[in-house]
PDB file of N, CA, C and O in Angstrom:
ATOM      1  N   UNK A   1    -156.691 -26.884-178.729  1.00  0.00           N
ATOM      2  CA  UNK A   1    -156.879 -28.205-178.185  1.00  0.00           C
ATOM      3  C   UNK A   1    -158.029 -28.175-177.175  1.00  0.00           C
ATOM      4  O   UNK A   1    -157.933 -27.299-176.315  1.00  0.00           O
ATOM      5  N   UNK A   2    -159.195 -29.047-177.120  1.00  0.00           N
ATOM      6  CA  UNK A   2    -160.376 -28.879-176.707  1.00  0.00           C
ATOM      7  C   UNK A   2    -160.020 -29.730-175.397  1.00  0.00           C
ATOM      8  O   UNK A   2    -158.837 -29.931-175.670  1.00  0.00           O
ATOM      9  N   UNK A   3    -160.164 -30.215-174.467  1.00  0.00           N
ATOM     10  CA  UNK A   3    -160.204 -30.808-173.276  1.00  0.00           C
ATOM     11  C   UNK A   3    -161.573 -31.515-172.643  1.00  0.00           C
ATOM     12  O   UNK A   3    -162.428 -31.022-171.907  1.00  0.00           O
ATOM     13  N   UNK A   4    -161.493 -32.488-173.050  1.00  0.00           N
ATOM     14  CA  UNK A   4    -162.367 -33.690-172.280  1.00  0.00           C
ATOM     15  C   UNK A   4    -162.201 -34.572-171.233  1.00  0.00           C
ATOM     16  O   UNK A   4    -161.265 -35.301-170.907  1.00  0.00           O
ATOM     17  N   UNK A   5    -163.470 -34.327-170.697  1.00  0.00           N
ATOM     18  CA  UNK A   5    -163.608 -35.259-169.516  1.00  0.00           C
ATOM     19  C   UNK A   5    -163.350 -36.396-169.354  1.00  0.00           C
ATOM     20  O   UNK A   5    -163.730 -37.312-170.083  1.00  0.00           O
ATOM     21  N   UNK A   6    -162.231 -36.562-167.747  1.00  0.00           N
ATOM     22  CA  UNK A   6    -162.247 -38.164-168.260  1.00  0.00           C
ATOM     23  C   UNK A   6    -162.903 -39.146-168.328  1.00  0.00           C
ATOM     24  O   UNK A   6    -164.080 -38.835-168.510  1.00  0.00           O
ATOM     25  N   UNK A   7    -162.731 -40.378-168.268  1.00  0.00           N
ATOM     26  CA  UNK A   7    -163.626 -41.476-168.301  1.00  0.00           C
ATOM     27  C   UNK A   7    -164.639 -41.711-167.425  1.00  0.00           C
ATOM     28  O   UNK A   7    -164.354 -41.714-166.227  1.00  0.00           O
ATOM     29  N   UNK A   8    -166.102 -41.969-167.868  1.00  0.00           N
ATOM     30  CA  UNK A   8    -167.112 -41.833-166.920  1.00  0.00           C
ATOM     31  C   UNK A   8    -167.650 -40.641-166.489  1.00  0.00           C
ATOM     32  O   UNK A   8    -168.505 -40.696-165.604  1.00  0.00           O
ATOM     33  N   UNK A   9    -167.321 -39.579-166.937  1.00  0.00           N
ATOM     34  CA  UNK A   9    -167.794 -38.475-166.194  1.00  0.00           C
ATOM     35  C   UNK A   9    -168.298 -37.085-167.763  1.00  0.00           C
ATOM     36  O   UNK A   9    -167.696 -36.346-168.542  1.00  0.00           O
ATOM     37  N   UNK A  10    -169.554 -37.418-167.475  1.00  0.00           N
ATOM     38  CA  UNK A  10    -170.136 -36.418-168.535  1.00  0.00           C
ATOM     39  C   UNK A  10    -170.516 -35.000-168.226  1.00  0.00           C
ATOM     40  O   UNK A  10    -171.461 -34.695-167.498  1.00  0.00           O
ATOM     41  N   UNK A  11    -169.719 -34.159-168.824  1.00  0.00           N
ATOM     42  CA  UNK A  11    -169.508 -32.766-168.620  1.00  0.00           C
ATOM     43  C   UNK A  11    -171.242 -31.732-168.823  1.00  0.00           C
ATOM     44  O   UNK A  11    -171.671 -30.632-168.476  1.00  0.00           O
ATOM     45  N   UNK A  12    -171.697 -32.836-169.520  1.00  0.00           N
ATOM     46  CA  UNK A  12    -173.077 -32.053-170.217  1.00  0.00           C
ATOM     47  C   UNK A  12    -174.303 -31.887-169.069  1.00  0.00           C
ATOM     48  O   UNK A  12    -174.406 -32.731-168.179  1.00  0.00           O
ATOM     49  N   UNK A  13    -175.171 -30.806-169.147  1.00  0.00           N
ATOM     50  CA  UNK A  13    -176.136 -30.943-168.304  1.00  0.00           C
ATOM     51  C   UNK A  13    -177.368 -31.670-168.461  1.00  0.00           C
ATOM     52  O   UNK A  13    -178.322 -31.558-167.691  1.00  0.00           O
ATOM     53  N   UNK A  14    -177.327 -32.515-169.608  1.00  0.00           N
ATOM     54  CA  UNK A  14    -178.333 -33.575-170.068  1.00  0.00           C
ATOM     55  C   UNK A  14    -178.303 -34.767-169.213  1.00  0.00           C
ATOM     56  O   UNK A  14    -179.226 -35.577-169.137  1.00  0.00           O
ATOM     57  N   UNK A  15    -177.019 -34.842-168.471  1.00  0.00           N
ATOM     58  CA  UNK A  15    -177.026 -36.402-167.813  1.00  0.00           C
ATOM     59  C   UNK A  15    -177.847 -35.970-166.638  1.00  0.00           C
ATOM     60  O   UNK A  15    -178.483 -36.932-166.209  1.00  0.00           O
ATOM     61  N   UNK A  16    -178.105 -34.654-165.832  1.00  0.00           N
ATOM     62  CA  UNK A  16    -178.921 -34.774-164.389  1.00  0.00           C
ATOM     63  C   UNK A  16    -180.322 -34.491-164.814  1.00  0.00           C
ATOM     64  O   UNK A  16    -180.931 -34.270-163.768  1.00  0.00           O
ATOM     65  N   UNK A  17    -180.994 -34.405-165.646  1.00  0.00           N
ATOM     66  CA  UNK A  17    -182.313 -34.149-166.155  1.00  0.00           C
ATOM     67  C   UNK A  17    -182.635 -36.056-166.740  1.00  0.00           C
ATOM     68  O   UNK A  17    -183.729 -36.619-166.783  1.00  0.00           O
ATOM     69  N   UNK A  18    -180.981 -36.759-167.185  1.00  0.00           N
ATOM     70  CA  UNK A  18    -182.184 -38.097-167.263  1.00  0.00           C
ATOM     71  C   UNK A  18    -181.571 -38.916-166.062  1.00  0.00           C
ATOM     72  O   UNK A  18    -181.046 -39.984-166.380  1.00  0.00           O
ATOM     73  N   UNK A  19    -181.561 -38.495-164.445  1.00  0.00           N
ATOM     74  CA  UNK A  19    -181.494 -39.356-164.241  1.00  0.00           C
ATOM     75  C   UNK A  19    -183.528 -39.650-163.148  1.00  0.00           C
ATOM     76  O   UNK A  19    -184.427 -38.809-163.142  1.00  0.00           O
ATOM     77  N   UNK A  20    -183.576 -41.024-162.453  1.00  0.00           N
ATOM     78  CA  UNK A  20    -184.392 -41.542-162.553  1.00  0.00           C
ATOM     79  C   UNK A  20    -185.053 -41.383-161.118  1.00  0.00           C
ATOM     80  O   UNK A  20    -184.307 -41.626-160.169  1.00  0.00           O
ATOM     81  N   UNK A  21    -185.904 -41.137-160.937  1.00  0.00           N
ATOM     82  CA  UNK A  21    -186.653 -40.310-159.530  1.00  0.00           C
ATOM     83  C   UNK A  21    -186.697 -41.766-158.619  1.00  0.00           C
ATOM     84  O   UNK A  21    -186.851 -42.905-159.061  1.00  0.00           O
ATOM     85  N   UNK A  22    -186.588 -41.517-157.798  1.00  0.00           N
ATOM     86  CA  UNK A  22    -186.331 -42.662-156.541  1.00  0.00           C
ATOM     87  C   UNK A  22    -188.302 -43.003-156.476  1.00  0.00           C
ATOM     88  O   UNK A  22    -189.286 -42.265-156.542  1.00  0.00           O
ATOM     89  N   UNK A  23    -188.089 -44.581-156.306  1.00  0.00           N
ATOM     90  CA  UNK A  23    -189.535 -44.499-156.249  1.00  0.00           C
ATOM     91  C   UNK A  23    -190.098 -43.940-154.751  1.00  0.00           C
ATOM     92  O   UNK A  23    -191.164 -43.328-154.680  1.00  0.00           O
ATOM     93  N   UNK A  24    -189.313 -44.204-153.636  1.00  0.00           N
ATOM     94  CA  UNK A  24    -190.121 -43.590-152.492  1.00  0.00           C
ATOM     95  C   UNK A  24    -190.757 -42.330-152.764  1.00  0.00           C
ATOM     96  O   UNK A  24    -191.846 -42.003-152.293  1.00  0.00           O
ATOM     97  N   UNK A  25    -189.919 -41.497-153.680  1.00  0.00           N
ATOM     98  CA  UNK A  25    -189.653 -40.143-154.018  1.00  0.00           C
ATOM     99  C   UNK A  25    -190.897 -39.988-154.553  1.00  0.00           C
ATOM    100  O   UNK A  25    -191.643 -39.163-154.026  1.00  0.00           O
ATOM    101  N   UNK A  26    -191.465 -40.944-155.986  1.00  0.00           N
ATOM    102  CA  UNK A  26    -192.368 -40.832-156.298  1.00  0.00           C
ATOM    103  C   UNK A  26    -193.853 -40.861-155.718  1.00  0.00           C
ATOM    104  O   UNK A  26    -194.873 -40.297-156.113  1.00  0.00           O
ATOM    105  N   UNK A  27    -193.646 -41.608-154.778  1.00  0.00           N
ATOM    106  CA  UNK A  27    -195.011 -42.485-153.679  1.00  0.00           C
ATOM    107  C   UNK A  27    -195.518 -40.886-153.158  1.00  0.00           C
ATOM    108  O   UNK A  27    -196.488 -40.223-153.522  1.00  0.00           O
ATOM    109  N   UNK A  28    -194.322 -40.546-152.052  1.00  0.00           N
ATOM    110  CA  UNK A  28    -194.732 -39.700-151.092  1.00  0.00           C
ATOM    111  C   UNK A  28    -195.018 -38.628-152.011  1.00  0.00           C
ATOM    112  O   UNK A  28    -196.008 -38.110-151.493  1.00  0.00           O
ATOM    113  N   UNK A  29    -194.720 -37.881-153.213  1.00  0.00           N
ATOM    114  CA  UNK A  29    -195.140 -36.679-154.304  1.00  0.00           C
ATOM    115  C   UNK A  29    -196.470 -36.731-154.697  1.00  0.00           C
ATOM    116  O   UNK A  29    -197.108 -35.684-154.807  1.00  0.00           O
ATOM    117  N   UNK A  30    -197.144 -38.189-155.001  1.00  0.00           N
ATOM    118  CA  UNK A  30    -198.393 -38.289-155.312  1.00  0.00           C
ATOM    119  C   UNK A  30    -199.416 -38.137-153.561  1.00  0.00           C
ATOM    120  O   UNK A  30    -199.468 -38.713-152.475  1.00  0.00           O
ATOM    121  N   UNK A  31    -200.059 -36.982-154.275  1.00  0.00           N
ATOM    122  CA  UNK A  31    -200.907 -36.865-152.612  1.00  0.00           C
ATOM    123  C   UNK A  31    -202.261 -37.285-152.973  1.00  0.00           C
ATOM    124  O   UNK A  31    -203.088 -36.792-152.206  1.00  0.00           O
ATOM    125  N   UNK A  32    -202.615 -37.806-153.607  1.00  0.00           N
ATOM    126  CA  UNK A  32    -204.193 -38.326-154.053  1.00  0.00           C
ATOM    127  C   UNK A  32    -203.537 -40.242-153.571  1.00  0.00           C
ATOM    128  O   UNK A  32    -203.825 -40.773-152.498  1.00  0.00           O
ATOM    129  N   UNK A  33    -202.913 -40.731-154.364  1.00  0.00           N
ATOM    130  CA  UNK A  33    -202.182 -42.146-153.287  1.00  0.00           C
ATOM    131  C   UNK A  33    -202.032 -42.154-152.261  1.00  0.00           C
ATOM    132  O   UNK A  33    -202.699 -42.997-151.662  1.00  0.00           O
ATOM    133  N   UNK A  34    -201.292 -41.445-151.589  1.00  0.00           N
ATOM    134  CA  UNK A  34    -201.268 -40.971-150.049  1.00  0.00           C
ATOM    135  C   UNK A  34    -202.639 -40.644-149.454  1.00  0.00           C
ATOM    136  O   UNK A  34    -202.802 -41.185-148.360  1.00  0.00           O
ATOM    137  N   UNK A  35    -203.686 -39.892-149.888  1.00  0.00           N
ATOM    138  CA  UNK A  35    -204.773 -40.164-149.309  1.00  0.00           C
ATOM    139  C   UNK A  35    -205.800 -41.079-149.346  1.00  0.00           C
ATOM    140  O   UNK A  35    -206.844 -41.001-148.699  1.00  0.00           O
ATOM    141  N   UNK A  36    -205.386 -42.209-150.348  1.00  0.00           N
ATOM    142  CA  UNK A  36    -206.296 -43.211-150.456  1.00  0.00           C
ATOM    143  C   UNK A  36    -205.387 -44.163-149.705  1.00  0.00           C
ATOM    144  O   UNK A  36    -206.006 -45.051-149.119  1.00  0.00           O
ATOM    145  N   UNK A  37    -203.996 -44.196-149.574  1.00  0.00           N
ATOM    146  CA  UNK A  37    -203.555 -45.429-148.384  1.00  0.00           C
ATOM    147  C   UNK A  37    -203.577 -44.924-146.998  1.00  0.00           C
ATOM    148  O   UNK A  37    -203.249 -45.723-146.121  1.00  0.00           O
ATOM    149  N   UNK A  38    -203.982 -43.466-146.587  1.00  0.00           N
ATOM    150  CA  UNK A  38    -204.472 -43.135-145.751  1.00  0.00           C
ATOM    151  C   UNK A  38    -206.024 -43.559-145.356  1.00  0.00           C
ATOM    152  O   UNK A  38    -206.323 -43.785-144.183  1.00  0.00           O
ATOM    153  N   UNK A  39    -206.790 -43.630-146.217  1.00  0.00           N
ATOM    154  CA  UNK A  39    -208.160 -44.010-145.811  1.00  0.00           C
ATOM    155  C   UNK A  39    -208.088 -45.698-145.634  1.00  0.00           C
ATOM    156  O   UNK A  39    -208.186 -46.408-144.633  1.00  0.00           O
ATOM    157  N   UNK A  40    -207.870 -46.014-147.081  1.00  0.00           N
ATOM    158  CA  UNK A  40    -207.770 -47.760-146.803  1.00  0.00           C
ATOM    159  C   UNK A  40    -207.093 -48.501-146.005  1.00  0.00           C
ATOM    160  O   UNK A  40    -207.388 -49.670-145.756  1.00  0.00           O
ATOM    161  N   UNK A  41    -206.345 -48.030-145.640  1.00  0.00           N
ATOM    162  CA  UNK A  41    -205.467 -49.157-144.980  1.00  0.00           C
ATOM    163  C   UNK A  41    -206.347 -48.930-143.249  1.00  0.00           C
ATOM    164  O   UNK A  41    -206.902 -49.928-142.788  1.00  0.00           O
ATOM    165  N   UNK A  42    -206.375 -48.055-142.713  1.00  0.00           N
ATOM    166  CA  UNK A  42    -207.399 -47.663-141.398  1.00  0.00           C
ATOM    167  C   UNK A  42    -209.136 -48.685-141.590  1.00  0.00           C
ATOM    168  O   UNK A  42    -209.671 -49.357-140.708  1.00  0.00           O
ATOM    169  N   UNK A  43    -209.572 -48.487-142.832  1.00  0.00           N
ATOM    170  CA  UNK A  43    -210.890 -49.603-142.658  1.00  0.00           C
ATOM    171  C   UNK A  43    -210.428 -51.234-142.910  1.00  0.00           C
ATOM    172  O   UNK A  43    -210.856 -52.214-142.299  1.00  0.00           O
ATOM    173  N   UNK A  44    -209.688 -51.212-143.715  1.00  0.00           N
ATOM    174  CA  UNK A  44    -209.380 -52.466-143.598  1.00  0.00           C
ATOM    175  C   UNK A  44    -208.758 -53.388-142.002  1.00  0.00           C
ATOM    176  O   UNK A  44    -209.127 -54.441-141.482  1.00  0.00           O
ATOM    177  N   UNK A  45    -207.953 -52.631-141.725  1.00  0.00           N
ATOM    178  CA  UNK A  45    -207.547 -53.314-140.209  1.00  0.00           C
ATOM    179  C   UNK A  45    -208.559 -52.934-139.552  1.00  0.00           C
ATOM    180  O   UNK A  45    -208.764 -53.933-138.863  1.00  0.00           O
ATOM    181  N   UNK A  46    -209.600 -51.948-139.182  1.00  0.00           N
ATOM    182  CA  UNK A  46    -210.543 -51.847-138.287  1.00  0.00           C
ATOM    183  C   UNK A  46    -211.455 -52.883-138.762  1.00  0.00           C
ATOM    184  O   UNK A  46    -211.953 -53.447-137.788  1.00  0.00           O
ATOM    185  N   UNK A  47    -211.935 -53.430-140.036  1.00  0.00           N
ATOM    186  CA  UNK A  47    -213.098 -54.141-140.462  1.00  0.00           C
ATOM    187  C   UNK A  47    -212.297 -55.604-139.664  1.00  0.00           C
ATOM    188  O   UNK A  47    -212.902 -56.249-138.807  1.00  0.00           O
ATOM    189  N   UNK A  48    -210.886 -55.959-140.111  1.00  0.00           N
ATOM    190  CA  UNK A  48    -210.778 -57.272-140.024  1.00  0.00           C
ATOM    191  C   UNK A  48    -210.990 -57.431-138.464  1.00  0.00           C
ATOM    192  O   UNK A  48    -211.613 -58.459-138.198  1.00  0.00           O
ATOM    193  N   UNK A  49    -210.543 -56.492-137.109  1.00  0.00           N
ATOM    194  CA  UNK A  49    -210.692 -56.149-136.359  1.00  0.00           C
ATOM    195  C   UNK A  49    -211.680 -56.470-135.550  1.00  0.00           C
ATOM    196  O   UNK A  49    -211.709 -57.376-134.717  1.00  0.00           O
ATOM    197  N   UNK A  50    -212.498 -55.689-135.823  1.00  0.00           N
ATOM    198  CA  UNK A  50    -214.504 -56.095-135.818  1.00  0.00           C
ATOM    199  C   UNK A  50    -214.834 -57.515-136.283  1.00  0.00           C
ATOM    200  O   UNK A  50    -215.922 -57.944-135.898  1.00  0.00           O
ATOM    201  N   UNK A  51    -214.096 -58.303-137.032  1.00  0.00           N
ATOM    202  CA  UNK A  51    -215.164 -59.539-137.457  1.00  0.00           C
ATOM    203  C   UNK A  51    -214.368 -60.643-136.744  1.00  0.00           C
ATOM    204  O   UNK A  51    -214.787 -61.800-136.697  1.00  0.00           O
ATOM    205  N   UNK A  52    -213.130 -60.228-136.153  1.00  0.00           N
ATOM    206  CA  UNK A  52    -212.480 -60.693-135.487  1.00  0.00           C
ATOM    207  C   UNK A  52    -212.740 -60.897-133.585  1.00  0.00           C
ATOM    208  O   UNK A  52    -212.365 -61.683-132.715  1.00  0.00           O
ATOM    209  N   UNK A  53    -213.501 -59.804-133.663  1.00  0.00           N
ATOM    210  CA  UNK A  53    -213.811 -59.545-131.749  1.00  0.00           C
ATOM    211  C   UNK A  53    -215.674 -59.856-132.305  1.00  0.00           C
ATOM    212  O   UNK A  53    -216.275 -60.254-131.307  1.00  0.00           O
ATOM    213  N   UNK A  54    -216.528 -59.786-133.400  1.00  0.00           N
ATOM    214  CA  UNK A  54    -217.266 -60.379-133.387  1.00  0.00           C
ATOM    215  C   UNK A  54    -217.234 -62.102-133.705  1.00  0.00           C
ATOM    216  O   UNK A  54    -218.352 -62.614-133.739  1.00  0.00           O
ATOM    217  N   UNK A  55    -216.299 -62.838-133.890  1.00  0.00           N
ATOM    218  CA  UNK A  55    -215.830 -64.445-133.864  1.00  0.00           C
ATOM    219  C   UNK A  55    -215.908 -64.828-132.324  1.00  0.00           C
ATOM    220  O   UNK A  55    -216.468 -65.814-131.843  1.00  0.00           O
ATOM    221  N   UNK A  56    -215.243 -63.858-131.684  1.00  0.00           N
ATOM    222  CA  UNK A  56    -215.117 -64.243-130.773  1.00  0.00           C
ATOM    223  C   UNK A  56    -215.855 -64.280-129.477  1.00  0.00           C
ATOM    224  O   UNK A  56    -215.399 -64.890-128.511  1.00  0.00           O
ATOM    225  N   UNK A  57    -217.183 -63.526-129.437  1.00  0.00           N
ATOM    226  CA  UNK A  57    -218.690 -63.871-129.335  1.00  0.00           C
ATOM    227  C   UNK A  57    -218.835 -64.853-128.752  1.00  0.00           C
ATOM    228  O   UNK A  57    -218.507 -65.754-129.524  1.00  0.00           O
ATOM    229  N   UNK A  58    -219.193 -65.332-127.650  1.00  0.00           N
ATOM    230  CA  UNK A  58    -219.678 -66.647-127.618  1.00  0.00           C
ATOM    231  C   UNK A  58    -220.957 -67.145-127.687  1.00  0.00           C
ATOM    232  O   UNK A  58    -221.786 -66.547-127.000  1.00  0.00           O
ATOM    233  N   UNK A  59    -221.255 -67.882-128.199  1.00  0.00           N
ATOM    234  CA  UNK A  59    -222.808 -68.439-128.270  1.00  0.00           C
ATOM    235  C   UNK A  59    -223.930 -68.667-127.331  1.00  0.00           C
ATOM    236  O   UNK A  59    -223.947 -69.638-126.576  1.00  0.00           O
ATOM    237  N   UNK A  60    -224.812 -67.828-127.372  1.00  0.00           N
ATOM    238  CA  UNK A  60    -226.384 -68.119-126.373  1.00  0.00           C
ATOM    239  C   UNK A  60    -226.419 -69.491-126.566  1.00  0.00           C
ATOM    240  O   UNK A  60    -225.941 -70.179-127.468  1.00  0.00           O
ATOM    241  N   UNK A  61    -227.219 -69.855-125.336  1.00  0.00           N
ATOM    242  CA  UNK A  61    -227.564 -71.004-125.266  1.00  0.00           C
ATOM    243  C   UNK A  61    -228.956 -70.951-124.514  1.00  0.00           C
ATOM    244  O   UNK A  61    -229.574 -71.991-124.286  1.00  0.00           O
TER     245      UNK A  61
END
């Protein structure tokens, strides 16, 4: 008499190989993404930054 698992619960080691990688998991693993939202995100707030304290300039007269 063979003995199976009960309900919901799969004895095989196929179920932890499909399960599904957390996306944070994925983000922080890719290090070429991580170094491009490391670069971009720093010029972008410094550019808006700059055109922002240059607005505010006031005009020769």
């Amino acid at each position: 008499m063979s003995e199976t698992p009960p309900e919901g619960q799969d004895s095989s080691p196929e179920t932890e190989e499909e399960e599904q990688i957390p996306a944070m998991q994925s983000l922080l693993d890719n290090t070429f993404l991580l170094l491009f939202i490391g670069v971009a995100i720093p010029t972008v707030i410094y550019t808006i930054w700059g055109v922002m304290e240059i607005v505010n300039i006031p005009v020769a007269h």
